[in-house]
C-alpha positions in Angstrom: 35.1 -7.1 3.9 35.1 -5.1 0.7 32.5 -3.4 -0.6 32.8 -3.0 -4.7 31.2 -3.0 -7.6 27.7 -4.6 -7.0 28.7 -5.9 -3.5 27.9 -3.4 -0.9 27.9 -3.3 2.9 23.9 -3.1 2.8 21.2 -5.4 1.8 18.5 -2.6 1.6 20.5 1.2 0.4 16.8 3.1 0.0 14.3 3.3 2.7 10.9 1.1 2.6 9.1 4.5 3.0 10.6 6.1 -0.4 10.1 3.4 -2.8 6.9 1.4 -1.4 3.6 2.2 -3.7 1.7 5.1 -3.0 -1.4 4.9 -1.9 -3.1 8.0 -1.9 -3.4 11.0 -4.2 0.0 13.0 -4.3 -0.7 17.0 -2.7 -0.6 18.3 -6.3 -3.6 16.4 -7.3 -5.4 17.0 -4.4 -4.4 20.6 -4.8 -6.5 20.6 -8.1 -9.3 18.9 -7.0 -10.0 21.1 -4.0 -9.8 24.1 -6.4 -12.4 22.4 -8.5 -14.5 21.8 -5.7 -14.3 25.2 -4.7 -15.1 26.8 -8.0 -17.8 24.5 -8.6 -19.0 24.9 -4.8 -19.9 28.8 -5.5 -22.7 27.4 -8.6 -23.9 24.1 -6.9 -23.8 22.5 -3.6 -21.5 25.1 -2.1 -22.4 23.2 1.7 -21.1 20.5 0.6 -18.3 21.2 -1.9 -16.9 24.1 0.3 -15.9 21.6 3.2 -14.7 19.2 0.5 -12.6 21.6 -0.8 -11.1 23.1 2.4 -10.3 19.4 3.4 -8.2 18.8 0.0 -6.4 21.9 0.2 -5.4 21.3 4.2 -4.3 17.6 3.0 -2.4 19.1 -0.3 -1.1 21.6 2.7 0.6 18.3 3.9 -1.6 18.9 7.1 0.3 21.4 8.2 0.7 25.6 8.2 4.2 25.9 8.5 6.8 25.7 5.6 6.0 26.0 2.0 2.5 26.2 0.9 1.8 25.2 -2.2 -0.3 28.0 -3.9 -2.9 25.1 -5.2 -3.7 24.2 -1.7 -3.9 27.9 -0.3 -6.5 28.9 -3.2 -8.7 25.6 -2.5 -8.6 26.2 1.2 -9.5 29.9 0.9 -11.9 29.9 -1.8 -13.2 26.3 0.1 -14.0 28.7 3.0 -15.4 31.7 1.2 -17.7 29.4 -0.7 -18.8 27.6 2.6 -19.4 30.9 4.8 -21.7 32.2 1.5 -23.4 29.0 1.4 -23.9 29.2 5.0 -25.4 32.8 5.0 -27.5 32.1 2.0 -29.0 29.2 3.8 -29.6 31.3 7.1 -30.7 33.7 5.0 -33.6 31.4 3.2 -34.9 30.1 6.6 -35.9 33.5 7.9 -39.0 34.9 9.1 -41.5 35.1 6.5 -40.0 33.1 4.1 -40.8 29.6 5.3 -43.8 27.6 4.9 -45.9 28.9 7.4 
C-alpha cells in the first residue's frame, strides 16, 4: 500500500494525550496564582493562603523537584512557606501565657 498525499499508513498520527482538552489550569497560571496567594498571605489569612500557595507552586513545579523549575513556582513555594512559618509563629505567639482570656 502507498502512503501519499492525504492517505497515510495511520488513522490517528497525534497522540489522544496531546490534543484532548485540558482540564486543569496550565503550571504557568498556577505559578501566578500561588505567588498571589503568597503575597497576599503575609497581609491576610497567611494560615490559610501560605498552604494554598505552597500547593500551587509544587503543582506548577509539575509535582516534582528535579528538572527545570519554573522561577514562578519556586517564588510561590518559598514565599508560600515563609508566609506559613510567620503565620504559624505569630499564632503561637498570640496564645501564650498571659495573653489569653484568663
Amino acid at each position: 500500500m502507498m502512503a501519499g498525499f492525504g492517505h497515510t499508513t495511520r488513522k490517528h498520527p497525534r497522540s489522544r494525550r496531546r490534543t484532548g482538552p485540558r482540564s486543569g489550569p496550565d503550571r504557568a497560571t498556577l505559578g501566578i496564582i500561588g505567588v498571589i496567594c503568597a503575597v497576599a498571605g503575609f497581609f491576610v489569612l497567611g494560615i490559610i493562603l501560605g498552604p494554598l500557595a505552597i500547593a500551587c507552586g509544587w503543582l506548577a513545579m509539575g509535582r516534582r523537584w528535579n528538572g527545570a523549575r519554573p522561577p514562578l513556582a519556586l517564588i510561590a513555594l518559598v514565599l508560600g512557606a515563609i508566609d506559613t512559618i510567620l503565620a504559624i509563629v505569630w499564632i503561637a505567639g498570640t496564645a501564650g501565657p498571659g495573653t489569653g482570656m484568663f
